[in-house]
GUVEX-612172 format. One line per field, with one value per residue (C-alpha): residue in three letters; x, y, z; residue number from 1. Coordinates in Angstrom, 2 decimals, padded with zeros to 5 digits. Example, Ala and Ser with C-alpha at 12.3 -4.5 7.8 and 13.67 -1.06 7.14 Angstrom:
! residues 2
resn [ALA, SER]
px [012.30, 013.67]
py [-004.50, -001.06]
pz [007.80, 007.14]
resi [1, 2]
This chain:
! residues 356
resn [UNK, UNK, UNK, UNK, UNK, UNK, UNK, UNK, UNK, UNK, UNK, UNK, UNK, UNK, UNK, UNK, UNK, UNK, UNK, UNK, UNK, UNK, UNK, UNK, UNK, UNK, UNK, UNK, UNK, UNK, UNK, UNK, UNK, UNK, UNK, UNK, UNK, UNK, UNK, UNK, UNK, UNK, UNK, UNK, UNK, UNK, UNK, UNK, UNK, UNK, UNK, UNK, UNK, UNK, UNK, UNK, UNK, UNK, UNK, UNK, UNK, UNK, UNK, UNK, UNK, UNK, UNK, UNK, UNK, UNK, UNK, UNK, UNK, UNK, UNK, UNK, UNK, UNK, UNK, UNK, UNK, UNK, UNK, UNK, UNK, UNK, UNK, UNK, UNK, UNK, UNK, UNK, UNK, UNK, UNK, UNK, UNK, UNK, UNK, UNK, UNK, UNK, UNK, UNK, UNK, UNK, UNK, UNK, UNK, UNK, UNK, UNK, UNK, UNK, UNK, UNK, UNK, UNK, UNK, UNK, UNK, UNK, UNK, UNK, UNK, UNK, UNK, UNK, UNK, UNK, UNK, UNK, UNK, UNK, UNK, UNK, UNK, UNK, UNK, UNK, UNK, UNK, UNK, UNK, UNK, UNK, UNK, UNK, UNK, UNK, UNK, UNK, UNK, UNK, UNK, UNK, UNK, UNK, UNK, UNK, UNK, UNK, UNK, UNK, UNK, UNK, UNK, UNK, UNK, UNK, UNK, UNK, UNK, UNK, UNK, UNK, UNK, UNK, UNK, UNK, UNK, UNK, UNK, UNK, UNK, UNK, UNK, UNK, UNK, UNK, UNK, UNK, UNK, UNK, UNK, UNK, UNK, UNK, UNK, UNK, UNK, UNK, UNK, UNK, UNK, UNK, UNK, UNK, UNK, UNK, UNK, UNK, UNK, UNK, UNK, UNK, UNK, UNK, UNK, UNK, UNK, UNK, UNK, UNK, UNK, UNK, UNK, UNK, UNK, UNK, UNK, UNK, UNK, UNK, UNK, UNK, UNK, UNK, UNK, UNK, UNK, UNK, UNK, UNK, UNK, UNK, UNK, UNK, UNK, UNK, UNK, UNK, UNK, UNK, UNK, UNK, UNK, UNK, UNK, UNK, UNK, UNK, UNK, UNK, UNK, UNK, UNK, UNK, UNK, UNK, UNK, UNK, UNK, UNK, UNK, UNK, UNK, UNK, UNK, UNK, UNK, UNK, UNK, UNK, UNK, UNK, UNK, UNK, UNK, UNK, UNK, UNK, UNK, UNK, UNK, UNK, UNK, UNK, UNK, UNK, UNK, UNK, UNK, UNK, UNK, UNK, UNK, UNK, UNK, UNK, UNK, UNK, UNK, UNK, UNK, UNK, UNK, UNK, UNK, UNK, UNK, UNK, UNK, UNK, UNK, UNK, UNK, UNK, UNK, UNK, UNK, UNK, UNK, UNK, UNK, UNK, UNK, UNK, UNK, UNK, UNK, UNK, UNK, UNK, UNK, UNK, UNK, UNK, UNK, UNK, UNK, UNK, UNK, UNK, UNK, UNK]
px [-031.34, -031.98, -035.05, -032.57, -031.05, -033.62, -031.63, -030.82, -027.29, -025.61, -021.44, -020.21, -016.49, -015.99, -012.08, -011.20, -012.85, -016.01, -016.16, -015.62, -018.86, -020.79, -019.74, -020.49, -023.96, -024.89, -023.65, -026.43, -029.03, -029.44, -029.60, -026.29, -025.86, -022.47, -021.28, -017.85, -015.82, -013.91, -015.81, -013.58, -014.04, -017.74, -017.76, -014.86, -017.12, -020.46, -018.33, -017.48, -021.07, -021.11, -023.91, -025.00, -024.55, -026.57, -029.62, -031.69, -034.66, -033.15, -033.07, -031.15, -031.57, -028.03, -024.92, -021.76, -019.17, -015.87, -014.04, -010.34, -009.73, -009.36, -012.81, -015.05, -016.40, -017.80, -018.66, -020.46, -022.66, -023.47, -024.78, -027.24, -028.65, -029.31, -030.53, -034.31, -035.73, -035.32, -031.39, -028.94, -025.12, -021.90, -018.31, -015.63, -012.47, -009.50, -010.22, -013.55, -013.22, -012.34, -015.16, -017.47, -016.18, -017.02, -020.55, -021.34, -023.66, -025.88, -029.36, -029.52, -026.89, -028.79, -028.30, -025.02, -022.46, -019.18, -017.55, -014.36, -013.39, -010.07, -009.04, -007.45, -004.21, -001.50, -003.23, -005.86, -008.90, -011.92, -010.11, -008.23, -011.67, -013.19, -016.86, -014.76, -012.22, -013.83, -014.58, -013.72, -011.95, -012.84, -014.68, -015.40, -018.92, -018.36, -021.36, -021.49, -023.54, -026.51, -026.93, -030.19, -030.51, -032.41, -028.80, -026.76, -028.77, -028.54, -024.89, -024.26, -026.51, -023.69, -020.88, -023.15, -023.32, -019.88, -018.75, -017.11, -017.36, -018.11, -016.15, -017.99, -016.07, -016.09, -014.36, -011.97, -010.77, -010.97, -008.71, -005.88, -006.67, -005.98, -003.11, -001.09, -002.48, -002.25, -000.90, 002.56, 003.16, 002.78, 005.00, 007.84, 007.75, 007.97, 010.79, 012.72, 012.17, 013.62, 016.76, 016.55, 016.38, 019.75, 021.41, 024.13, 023.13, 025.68, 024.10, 020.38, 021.36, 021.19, 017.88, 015.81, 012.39, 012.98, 013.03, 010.04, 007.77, 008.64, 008.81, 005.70, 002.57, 005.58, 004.22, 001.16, 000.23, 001.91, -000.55, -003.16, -001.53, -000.14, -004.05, -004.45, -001.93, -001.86, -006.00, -005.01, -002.17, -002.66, -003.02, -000.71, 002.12, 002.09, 002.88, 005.78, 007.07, 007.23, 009.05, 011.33, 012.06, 012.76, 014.66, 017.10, 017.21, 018.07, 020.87, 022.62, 022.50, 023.61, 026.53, 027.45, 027.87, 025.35, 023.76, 021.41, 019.92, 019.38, 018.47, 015.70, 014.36, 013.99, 012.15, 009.77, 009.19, 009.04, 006.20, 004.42, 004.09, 002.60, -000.12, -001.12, -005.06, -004.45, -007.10, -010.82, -009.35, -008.41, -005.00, -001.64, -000.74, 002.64, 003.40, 006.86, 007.92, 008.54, 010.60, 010.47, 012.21, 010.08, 011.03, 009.63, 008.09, 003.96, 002.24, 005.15, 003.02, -000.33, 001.58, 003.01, -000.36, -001.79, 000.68, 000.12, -003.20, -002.97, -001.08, -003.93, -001.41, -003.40, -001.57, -001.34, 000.51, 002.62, 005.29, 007.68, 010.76, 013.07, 016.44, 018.97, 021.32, 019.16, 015.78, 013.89, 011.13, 011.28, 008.17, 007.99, 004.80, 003.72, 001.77, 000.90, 004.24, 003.10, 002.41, 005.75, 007.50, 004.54, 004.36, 008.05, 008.04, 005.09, 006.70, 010.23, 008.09, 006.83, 010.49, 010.34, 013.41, 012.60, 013.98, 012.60]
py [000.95, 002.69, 004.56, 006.82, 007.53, 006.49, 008.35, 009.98, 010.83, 013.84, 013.44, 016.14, 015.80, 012.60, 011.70, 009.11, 009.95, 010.98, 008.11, 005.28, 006.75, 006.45, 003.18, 002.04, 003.96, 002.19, -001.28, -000.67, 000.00, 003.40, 005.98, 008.38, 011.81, 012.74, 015.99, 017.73, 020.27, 017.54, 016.06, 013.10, 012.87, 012.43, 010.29, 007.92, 007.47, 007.11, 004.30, 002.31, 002.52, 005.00, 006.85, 009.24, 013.10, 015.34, 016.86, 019.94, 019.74, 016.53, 016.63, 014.64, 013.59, 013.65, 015.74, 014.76, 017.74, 015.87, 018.73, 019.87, 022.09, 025.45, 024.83, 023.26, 026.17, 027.53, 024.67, 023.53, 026.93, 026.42, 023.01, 024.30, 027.06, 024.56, 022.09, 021.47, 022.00, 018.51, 017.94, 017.22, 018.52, 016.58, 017.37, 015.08, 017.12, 016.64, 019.89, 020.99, 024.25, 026.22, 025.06, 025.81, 029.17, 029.43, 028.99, 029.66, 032.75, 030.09, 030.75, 026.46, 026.10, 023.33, 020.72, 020.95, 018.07, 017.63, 014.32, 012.87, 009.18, 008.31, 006.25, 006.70, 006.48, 007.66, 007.18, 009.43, 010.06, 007.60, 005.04, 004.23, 004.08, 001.34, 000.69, -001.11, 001.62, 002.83, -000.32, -001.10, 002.29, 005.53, 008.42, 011.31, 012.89, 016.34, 018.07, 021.49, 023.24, 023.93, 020.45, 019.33, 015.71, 014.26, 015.31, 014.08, 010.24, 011.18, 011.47, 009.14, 006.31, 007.31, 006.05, 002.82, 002.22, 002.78, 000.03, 002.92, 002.98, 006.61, 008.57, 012.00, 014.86, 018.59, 020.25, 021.63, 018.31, 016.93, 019.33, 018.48, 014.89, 014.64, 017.08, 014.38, 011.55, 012.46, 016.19, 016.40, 012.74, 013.49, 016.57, 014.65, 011.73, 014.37, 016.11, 012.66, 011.80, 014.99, 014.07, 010.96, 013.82, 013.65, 011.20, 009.67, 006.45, 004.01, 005.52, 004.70, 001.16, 001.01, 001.48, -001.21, -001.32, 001.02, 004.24, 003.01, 002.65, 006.05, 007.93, 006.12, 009.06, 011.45, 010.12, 012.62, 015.16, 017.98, 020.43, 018.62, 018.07, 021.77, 022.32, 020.18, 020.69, 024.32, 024.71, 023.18, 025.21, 026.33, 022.58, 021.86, 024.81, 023.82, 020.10, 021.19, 023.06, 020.08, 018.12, 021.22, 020.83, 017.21, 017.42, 019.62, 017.50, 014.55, 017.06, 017.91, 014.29, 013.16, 016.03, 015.36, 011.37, 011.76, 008.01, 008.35, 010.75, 009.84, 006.36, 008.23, 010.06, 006.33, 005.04, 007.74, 007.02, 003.51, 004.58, 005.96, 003.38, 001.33, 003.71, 003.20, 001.46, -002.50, -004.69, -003.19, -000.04, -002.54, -002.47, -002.96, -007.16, -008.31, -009.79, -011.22, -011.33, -014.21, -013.26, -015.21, -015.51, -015.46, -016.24, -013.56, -014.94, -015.04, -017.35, -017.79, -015.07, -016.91, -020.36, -018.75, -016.97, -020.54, -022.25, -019.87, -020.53, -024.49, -023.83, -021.74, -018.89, -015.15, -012.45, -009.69, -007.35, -008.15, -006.21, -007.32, -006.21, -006.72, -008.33, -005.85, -008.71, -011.55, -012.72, -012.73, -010.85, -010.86, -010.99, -010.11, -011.71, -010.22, -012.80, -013.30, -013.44, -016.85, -018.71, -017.27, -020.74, -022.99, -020.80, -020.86, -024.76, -025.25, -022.95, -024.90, -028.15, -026.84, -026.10, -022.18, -020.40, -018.48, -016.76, -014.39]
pz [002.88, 006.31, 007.58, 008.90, 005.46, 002.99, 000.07, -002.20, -001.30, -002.94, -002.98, -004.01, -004.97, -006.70, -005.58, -003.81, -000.36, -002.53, -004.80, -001.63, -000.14, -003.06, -003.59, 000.01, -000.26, -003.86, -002.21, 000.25, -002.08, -001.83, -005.15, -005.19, -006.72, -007.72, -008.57, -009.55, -010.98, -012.78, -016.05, -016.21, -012.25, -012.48, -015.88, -014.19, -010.62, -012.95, -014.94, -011.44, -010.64, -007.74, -008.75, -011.83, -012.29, -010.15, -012.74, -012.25, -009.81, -007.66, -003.86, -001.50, 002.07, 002.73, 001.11, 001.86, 000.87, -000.34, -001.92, -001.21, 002.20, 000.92, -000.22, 002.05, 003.56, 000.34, -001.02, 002.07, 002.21, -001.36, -000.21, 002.14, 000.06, -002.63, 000.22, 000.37, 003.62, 005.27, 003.86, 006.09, 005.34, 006.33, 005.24, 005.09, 005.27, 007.42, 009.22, 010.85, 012.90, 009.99, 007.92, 010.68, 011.26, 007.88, 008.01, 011.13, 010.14, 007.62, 008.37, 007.88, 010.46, 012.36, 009.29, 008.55, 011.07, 010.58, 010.12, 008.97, 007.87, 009.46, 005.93, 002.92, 000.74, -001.14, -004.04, -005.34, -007.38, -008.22, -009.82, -006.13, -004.76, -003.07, -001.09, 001.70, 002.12, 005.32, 007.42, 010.65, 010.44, 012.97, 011.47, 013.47, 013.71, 015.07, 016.23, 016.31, 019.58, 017.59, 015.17, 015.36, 016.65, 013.72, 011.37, 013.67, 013.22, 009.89, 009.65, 011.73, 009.61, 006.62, 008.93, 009.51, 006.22, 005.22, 007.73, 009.70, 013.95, 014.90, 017.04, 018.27, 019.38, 019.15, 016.20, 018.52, 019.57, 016.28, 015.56, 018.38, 017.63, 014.12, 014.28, 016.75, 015.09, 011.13, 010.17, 012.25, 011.99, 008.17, 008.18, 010.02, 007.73, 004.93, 006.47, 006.49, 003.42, 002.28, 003.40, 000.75, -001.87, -004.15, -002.03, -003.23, -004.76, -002.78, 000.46, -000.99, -001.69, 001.96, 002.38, 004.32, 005.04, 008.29, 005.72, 004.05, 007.18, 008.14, 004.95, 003.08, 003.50, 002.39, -001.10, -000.42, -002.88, -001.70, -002.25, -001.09, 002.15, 002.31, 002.59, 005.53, 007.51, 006.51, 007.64, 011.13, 011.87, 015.44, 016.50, 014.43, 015.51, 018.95, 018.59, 016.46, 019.24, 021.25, 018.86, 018.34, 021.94, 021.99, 018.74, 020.65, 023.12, 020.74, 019.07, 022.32, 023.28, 020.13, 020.05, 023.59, 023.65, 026.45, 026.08, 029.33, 027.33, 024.51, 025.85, 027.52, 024.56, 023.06, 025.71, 025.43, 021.99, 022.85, 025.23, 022.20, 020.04, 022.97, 023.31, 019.86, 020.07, 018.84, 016.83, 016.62, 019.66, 022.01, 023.81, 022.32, 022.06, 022.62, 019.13, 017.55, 013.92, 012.06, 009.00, 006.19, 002.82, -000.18, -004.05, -005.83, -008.18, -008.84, -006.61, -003.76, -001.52, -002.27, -000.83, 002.00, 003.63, 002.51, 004.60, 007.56, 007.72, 007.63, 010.94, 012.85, 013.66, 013.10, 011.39, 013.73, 010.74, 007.60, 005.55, 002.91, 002.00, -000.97, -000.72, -003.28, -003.68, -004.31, -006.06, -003.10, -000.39, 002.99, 004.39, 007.94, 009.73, 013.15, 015.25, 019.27, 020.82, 022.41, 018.84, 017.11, 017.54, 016.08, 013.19, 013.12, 013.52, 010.51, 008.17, 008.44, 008.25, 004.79, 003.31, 004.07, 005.46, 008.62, 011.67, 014.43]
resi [1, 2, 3, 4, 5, 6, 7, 8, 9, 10, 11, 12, 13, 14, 15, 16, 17, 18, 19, 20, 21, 22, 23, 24, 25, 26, 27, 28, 29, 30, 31, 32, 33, 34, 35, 36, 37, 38, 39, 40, 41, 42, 43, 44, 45, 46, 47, 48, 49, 50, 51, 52, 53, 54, 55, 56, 57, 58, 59, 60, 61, 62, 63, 64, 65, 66, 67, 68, 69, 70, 71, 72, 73, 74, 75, 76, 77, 78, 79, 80, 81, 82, 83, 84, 85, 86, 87, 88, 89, 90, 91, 92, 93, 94, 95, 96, 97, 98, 99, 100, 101, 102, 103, 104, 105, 106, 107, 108, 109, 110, 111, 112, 113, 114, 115, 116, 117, 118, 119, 120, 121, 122, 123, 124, 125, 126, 127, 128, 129, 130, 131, 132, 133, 134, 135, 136, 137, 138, 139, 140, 141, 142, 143, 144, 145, 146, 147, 148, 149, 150, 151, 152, 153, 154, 155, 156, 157, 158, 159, 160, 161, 162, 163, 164, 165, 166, 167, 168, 169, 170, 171, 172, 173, 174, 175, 176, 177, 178, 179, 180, 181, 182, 183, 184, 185, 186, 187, 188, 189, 190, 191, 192, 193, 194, 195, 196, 197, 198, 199, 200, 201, 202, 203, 204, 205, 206, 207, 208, 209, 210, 211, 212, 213, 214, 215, 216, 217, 218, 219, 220, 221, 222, 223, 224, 225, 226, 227, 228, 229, 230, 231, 232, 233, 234, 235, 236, 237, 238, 239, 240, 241, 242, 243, 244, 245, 246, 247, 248, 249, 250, 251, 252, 253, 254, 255, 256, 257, 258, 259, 260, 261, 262, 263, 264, 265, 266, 267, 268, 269, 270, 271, 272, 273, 274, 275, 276, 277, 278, 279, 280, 281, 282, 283, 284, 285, 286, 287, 288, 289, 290, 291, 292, 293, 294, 295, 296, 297, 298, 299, 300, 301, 302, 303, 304, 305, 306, 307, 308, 309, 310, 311, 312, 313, 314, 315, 316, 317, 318, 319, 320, 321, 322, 323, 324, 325, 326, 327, 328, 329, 330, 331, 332, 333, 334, 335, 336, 337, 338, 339, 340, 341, 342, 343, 344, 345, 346, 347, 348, 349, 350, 351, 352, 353, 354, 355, 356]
């Protein structure tokens, strides 16, 4: 338990987001009051142990507003006129000018800081929750002109304790960063996977793990993310217009046989991924995959990682894929470019087939 944050903490909204916190904050010894709209919500989070139902008459320290977008705004002004006079107010939505706007007038202005957890899933709800769902991942602490100091330490004591590493920018930013980083990369990966849609099924047995990686946060709930993207849309608007304009660059390549082109369009991309932050925000590693097939059967996953760690070779990244034409994975291991053949050399020693 902190000095900083010596508890209670109020969640209110008890999904997946809401019921991680809790979690985290119970795992550090400090009392949690949870609160939703949802009856089986709040009886499901008080079942995992996150905390207990919010009674009459209790006060928190810290309220942490983890309630769909179209409602944050409300449901953060409710949370400071209920507030006693030393509570501090955070929100964890994906969007934080618009629920400023919306309280900007809130005679308790000064106590309410915006944040957001960069982490999540497909998944939702308190059953996906977990205490560890935050750590080692960014979440954004975004300070409005007028925060007092002492909520800002307060806030950013919850990101401590969550395991998170705090990232502090204006809402504004926030806004332009999470809109490149999460919303449009989310729309586009919806967009492709639209084209899946009623297929024909000889084409889909075609699919590799390629589709997958790009298509997998299209498994979103819809109206969720209609919410998200749909509260950031200025940010959000002008991005697509870029990738309107590069699209149409793409198409005339494309239509034109115009290779240098498109070649270049590629390399761009190219330089995107490489921008991407590596391990713990450092720089981008050059890494190689080892492929390897897997029986897939229980246990042969268990022996494999087991293996990979008797040779001393990290695991940079990992993804499996399924073979349609035989009883088998392939799990593709991504390690320091410079160990690839020692792992490749151990593996083989210990009977698995591999290849880069």
């Amino acid at each position: 338990m902190s000095d900083l944050l010596p508890g209670p903490v109020e969640v209110v909204g008890a999904g997946l987001i809401g019921t991680s916190i809790a979690l985290a904050c119970r795992r550090a010894g400090i009392d949690v009051l949870l609160s939703d709209t949802s009856p089986e919500h709040l009886r499901t989070a008080s079942g995992l142990g996150a905390g207990h139902p919010k009674l009459p008459g209790d006060v928190a320290a810290l309220v942490v507003v983890a309630v769909p977008p179209d409602h944050l705004g409300e449901a953060i002004e409710a949370a400071l006129d209920a507030a006693g006079e030393d509570t501090v107010v955070t929100d964890v939505g994906s969007v934080k000018a618009a629920p400023l706007a919306a309280v900007a007038g809130h005679r308790a202005l000064s106590r309410y800081v915006g944040s957001h957890p960069m982490a999540g899933s497909e998944r939702s709800g308190p059953l996906a929750a977990s205490a560890d769902l935050f750590s080692g991942r960014p979440w954004a602490i975004t300070a409005h002109a007028g925060a007092a100091a002492t909520a800002v330490r307060r806030v950013a004591t919850l990101v401590e304790i969550c395991g998170a590493v705090p990232v502090m920018l204006t809402p504004a930013e926030h806004d332009k960063a999470v809109a490149r980083t999460s919303h449009v990369p989310h729309l586009l990966a919806s967009l492709v996977a639209g084209t899946l849609a009623g297929a024909a099924p000889e084409h889909l047995a075609l699919t590799g793990q390629g589709v997958r990686d790009v298509t997998r946060v299209a498994g979103g709930d819809p109206a969720l993310y209609s919410q998200i993207i749909g509260g950031n849309s200025e940010a959000v608007a002008v991005l697509l217009r870029e990738v309107r304009d590069r699209l149409d660059l793409a198409l005339d390549a494309v239509a034109d046989g115009d290779r240098a082109g498109l070649e270049s369009l590629l390399a761009h991309g190219l330089a995107g991924t490489r921008a991407i932050p590596g391990k713990h925000g450092g720089p981008m590693q050059a890494v190689a995959a080892v492929h390897v097939a897997v029986p897939d059967h229980p246990g042969e996953l268990a022996r494999l990682f087991a293996d990979v760690g008797a040779s001393g070779v990290n695991i940079e990244d990992v993804r499996i894929d399924h073979d349609p034409g035989r009883p088998v994975g392939l799990v593709e291991l991504d390690v320091a470019e410079s160990r690839a053949e020692e792992l490749l050399a151990a593996l083989e020693s210990r009977g698995w087939v591999t290849h880069r």
